[in-house]
PDB file of N, CA, C and O in Angstrom:
ATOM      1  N   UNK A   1      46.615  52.774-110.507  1.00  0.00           N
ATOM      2  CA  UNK A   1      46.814  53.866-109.555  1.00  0.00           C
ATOM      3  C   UNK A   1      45.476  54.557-109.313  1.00  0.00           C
ATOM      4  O   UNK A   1      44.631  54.810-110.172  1.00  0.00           O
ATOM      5  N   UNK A   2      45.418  54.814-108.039  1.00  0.00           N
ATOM      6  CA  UNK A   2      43.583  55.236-107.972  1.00  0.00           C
ATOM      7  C   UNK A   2      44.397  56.838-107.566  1.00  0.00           C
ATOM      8  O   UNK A   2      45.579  57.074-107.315  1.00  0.00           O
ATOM      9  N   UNK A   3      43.207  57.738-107.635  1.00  0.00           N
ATOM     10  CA  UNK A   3      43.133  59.206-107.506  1.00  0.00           C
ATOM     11  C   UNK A   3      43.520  59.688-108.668  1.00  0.00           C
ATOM     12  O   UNK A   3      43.217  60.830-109.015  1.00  0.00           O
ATOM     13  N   UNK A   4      44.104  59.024-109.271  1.00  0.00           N
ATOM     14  CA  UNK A   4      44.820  59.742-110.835  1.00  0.00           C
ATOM     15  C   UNK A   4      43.570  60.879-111.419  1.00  0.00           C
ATOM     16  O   UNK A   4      42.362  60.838-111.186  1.00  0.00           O
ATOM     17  N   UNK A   5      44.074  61.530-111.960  1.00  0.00           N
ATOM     18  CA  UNK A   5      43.662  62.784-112.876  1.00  0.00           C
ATOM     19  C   UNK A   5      44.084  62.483-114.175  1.00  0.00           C
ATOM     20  O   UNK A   5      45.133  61.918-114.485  1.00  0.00           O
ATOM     21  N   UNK A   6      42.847  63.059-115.214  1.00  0.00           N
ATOM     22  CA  UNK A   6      43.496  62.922-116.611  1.00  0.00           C
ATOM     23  C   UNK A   6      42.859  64.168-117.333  1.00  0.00           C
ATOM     24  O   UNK A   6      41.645  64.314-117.478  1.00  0.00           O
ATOM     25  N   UNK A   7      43.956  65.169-117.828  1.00  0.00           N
ATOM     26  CA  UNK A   7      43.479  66.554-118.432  1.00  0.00           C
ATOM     27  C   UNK A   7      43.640  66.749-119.846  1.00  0.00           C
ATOM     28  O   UNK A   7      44.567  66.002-120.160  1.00  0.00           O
ATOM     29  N   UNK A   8      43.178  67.435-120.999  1.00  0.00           N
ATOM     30  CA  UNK A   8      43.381  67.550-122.313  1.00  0.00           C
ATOM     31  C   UNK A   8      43.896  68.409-122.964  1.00  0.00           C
ATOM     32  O   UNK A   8      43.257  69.247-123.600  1.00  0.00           O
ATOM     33  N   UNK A   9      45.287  68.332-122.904  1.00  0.00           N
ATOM     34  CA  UNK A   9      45.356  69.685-123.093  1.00  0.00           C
ATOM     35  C   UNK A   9      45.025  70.387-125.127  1.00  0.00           C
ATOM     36  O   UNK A   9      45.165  69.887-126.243  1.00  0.00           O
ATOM     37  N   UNK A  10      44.497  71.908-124.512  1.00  0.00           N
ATOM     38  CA  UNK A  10      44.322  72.110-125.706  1.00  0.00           C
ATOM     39  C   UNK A  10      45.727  73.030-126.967  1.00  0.00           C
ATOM     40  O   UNK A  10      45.733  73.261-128.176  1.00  0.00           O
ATOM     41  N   UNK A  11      46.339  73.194-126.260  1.00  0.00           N
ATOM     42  CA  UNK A  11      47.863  73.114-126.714  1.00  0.00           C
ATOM     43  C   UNK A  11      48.767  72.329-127.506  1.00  0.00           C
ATOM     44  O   UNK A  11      49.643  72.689-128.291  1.00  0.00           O
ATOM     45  N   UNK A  12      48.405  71.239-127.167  1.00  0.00           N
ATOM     46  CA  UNK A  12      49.115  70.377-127.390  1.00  0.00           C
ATOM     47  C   UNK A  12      48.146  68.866-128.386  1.00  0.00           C
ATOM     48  O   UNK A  12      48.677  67.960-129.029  1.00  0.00           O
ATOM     49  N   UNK A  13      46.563  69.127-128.140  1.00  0.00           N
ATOM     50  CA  UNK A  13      45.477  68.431-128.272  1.00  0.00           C
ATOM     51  C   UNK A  13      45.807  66.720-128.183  1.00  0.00           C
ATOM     52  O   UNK A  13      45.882  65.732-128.914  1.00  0.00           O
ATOM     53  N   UNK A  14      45.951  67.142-126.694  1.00  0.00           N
ATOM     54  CA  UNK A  14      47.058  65.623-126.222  1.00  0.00           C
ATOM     55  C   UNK A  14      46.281  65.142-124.906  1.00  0.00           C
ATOM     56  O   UNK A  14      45.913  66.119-124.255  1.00  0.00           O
ATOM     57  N   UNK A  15      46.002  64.180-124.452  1.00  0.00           N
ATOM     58  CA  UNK A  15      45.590  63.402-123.437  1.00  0.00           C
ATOM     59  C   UNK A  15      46.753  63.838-122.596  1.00  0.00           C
ATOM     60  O   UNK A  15      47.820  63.803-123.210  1.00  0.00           O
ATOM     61  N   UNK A  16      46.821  64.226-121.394  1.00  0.00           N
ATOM     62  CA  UNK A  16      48.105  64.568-120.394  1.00  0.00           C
ATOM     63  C   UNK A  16      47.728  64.377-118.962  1.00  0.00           C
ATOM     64  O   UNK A  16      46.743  64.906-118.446  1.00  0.00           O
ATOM     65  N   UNK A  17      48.725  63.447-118.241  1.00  0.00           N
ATOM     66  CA  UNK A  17      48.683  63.241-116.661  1.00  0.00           C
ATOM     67  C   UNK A  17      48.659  64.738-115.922  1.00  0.00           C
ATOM     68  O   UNK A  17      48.785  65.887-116.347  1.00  0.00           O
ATOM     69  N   UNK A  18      48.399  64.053-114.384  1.00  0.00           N
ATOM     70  CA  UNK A  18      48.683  65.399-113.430  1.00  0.00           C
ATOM     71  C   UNK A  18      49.425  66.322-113.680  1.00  0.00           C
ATOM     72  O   UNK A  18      49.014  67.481-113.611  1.00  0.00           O
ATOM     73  N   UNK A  19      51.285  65.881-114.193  1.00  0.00           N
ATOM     74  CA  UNK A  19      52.026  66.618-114.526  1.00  0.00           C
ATOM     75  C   UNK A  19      51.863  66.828-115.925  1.00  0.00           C
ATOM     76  O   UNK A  19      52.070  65.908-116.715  1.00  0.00           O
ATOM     77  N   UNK A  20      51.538  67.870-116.268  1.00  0.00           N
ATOM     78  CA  UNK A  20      51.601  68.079-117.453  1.00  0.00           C
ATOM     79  C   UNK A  20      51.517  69.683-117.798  1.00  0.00           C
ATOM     80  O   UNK A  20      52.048  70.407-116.956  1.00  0.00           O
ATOM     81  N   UNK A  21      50.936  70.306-118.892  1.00  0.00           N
ATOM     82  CA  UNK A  21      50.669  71.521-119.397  1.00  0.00           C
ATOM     83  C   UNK A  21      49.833  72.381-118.017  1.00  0.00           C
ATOM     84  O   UNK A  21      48.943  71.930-117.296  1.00  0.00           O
ATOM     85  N   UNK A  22      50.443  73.657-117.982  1.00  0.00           N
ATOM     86  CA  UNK A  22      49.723  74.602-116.649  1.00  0.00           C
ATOM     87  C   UNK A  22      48.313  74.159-117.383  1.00  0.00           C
ATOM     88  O   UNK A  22      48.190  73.811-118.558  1.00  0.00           O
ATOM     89  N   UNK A  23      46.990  74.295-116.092  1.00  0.00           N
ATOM     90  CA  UNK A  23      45.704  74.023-116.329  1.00  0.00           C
ATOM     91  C   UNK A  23      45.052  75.023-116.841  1.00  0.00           C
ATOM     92  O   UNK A  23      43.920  74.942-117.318  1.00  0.00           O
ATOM     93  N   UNK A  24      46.056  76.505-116.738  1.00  0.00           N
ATOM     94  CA  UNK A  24      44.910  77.461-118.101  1.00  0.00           C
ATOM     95  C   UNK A  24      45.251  76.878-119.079  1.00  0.00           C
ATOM     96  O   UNK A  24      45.771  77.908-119.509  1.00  0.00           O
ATOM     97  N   UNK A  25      45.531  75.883-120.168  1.00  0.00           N
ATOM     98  CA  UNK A  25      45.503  75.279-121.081  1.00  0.00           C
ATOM     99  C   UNK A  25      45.085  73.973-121.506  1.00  0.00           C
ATOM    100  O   UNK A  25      45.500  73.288-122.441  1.00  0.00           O
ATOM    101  N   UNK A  26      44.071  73.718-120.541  1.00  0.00           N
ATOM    102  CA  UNK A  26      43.612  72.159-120.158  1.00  0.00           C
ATOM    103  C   UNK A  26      42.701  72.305-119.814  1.00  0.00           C
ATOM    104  O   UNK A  26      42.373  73.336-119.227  1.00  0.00           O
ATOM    105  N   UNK A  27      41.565  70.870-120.148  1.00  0.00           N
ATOM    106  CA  UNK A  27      40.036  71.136-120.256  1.00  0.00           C
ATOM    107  C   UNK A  27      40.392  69.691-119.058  1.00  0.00           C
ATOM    108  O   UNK A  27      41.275  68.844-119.191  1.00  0.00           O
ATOM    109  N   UNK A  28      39.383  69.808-117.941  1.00  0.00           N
ATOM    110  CA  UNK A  28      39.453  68.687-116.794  1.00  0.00           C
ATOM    111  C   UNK A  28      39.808  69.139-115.268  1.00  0.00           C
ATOM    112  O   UNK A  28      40.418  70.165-114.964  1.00  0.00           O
ATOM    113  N   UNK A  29      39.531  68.606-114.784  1.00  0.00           N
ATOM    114  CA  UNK A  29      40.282  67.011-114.751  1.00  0.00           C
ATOM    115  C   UNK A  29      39.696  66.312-114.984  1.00  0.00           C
ATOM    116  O   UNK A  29      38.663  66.657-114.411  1.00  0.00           O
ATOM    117  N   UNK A  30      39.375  64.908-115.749  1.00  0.00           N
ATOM    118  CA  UNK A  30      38.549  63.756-115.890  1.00  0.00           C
ATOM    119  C   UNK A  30      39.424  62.745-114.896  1.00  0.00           C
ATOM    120  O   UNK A  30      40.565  62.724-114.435  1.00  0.00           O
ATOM    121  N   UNK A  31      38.313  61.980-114.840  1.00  0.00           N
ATOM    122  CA  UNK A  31      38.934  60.555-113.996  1.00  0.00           C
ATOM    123  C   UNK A  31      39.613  59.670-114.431  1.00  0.00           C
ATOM    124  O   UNK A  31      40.475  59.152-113.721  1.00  0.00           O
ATOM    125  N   UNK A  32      39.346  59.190-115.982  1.00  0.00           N
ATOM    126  CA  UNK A  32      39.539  58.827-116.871  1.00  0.00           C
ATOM    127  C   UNK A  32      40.686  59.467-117.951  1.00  0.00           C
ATOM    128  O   UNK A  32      40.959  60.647-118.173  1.00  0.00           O
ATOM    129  N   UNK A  33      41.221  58.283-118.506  1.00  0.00           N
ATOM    130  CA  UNK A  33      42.260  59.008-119.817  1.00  0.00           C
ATOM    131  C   UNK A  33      41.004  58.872-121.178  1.00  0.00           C
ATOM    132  O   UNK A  33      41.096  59.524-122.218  1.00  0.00           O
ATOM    133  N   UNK A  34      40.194  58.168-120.963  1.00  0.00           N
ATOM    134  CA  UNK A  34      39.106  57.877-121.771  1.00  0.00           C
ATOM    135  C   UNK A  34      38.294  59.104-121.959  1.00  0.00           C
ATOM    136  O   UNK A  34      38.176  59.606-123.077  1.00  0.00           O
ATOM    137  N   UNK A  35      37.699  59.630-120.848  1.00  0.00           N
ATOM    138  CA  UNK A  35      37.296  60.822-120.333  1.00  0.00           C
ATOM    139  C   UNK A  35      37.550  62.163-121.023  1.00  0.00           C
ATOM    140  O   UNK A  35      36.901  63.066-121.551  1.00  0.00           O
ATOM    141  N   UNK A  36      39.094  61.774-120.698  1.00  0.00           N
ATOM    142  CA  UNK A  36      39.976  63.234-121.191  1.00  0.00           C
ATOM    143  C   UNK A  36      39.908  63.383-122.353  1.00  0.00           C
ATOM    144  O   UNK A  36      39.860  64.535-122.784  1.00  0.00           O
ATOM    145  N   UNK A  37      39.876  62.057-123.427  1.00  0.00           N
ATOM    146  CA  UNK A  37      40.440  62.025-124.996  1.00  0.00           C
ATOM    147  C   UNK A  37      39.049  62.650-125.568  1.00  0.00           C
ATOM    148  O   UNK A  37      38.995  63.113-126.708  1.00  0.00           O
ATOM    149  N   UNK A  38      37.695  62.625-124.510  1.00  0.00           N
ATOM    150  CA  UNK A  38      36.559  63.102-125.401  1.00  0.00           C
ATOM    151  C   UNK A  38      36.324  64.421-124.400  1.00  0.00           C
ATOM    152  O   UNK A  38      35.177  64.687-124.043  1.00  0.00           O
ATOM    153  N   UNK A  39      37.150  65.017-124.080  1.00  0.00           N
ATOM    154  CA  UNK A  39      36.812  66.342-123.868  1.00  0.00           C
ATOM    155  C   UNK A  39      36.193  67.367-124.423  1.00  0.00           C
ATOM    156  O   UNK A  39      35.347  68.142-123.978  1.00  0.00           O
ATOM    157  N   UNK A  40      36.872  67.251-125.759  1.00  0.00           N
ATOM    158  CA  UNK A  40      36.145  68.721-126.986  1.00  0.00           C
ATOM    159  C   UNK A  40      34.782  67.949-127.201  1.00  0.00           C
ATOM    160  O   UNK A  40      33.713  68.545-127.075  1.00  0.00           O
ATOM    161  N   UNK A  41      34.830  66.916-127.454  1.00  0.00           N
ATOM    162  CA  UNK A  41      33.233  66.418-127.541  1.00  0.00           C
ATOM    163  C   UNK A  41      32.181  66.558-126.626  1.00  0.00           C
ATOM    164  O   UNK A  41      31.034  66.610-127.070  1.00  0.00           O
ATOM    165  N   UNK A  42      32.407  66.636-125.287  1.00  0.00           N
ATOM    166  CA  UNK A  42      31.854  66.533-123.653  1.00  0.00           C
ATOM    167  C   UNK A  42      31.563  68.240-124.073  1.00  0.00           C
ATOM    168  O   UNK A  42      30.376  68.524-124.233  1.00  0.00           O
ATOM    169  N   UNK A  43      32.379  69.143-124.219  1.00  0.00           N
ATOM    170  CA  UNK A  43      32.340  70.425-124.225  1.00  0.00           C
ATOM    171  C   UNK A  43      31.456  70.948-125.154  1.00  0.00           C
ATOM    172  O   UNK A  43      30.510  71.689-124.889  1.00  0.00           O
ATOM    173  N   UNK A  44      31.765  70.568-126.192  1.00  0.00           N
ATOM    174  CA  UNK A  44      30.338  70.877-127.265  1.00  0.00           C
ATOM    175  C   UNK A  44      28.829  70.288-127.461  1.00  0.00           C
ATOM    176  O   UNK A  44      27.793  70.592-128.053  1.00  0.00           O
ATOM    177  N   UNK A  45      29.282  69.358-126.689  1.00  0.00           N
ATOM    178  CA  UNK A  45      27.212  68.634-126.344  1.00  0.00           C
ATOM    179  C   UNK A  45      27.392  69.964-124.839  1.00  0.00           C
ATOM    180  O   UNK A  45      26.497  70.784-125.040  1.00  0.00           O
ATOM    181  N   UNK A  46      27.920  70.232-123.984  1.00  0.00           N
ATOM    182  CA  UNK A  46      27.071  70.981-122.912  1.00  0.00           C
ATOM    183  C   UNK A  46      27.461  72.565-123.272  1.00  0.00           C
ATOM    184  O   UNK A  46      27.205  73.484-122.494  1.00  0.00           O
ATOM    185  N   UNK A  47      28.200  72.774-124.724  1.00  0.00           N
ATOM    186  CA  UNK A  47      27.687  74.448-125.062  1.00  0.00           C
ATOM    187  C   UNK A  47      26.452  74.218-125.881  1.00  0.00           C
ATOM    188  O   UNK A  47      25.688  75.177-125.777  1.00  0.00           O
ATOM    189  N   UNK A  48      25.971  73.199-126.713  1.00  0.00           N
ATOM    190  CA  UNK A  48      24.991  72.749-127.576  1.00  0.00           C
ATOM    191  C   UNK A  48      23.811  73.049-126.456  1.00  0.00           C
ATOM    192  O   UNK A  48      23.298  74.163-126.344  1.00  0.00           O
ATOM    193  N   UNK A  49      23.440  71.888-125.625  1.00  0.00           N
ATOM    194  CA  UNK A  49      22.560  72.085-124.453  1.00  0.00           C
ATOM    195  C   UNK A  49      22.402  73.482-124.101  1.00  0.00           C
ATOM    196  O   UNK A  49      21.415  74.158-124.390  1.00  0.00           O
ATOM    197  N   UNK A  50      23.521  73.922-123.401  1.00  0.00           N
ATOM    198  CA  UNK A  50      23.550  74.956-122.893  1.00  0.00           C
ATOM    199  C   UNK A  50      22.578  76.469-124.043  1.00  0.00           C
ATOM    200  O   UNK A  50      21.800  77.355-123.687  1.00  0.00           O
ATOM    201  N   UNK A  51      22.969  76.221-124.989  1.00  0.00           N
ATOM    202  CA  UNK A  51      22.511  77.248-125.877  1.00  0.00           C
ATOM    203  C   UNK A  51      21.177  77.228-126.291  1.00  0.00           C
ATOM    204  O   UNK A  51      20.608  78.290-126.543  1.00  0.00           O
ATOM    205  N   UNK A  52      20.470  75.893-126.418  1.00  0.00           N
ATOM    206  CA  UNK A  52      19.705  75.610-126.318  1.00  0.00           C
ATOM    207  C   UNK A  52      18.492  75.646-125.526  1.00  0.00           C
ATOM    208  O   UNK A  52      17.308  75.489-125.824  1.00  0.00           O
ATOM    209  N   UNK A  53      19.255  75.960-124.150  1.00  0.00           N
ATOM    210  CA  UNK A  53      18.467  76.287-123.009  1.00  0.00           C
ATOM    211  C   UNK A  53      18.470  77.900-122.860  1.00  0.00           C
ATOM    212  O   UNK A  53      17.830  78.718-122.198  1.00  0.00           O
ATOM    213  N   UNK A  54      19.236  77.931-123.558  1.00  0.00           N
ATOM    214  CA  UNK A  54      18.932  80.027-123.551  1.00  0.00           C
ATOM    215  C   UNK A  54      18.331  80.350-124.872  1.00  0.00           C
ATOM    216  O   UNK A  54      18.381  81.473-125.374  1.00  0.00           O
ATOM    217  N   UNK A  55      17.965  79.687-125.219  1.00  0.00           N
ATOM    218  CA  UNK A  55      17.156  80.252-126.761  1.00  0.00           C
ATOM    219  C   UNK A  55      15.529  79.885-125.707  1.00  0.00           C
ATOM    220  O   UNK A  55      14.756  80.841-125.768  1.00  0.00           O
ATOM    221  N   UNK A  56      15.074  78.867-124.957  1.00  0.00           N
ATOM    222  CA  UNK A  56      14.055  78.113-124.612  1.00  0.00           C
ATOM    223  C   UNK A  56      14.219  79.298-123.509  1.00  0.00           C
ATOM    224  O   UNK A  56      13.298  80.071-123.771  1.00  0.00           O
ATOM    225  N   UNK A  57      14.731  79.661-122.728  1.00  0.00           N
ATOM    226  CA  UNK A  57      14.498  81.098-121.856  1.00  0.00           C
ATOM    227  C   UNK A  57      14.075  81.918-122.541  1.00  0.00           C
ATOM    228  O   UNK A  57      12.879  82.200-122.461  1.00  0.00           O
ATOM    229  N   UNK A  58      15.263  82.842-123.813  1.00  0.00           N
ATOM    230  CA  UNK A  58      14.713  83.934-124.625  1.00  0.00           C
ATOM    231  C   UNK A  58      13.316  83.755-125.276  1.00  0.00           C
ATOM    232  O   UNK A  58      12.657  84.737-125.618  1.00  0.00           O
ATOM    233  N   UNK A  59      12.791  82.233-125.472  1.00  0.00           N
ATOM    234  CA  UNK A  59      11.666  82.902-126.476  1.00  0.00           C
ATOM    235  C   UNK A  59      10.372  82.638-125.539  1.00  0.00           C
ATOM    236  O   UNK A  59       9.260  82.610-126.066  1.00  0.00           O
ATOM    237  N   UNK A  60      10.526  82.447-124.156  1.00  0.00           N
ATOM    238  CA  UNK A  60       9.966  83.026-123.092  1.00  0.00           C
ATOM    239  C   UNK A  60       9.279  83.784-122.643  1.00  0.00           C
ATOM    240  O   UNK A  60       9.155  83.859-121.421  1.00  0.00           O
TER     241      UNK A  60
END
């Protein structure tokens, strides 16, 4: 099936289709169910980065 959506929810810490858990409780949409299953991982390399890049501003 093409267009599909795949979201994670963190509720449930479950791989979940379109229909699934309301999206304030869901990290996505990924394209992928592959995608979705490494969400918390995807999320913590770009708060990692992310923090990283504000320490490299602050000591600026």
């Amino acid at each position: 099936m093409t267009g599909e959506q795949w979201w994670f929810c963190l509720k449930h810490m479950a791989v979940e289709p379109d229909k699934g858990c309301p999206n304030k409780d869901r990290l996505g949409p990924y394209p992928t169910r592959e995608q979705a299953a490494a969400a918390l991982e995807t999320a913590a390399a770009r708060n990692k980065s992310w923090r990283e890049a504000d320490k490299e501003w602050d000591d600026d």
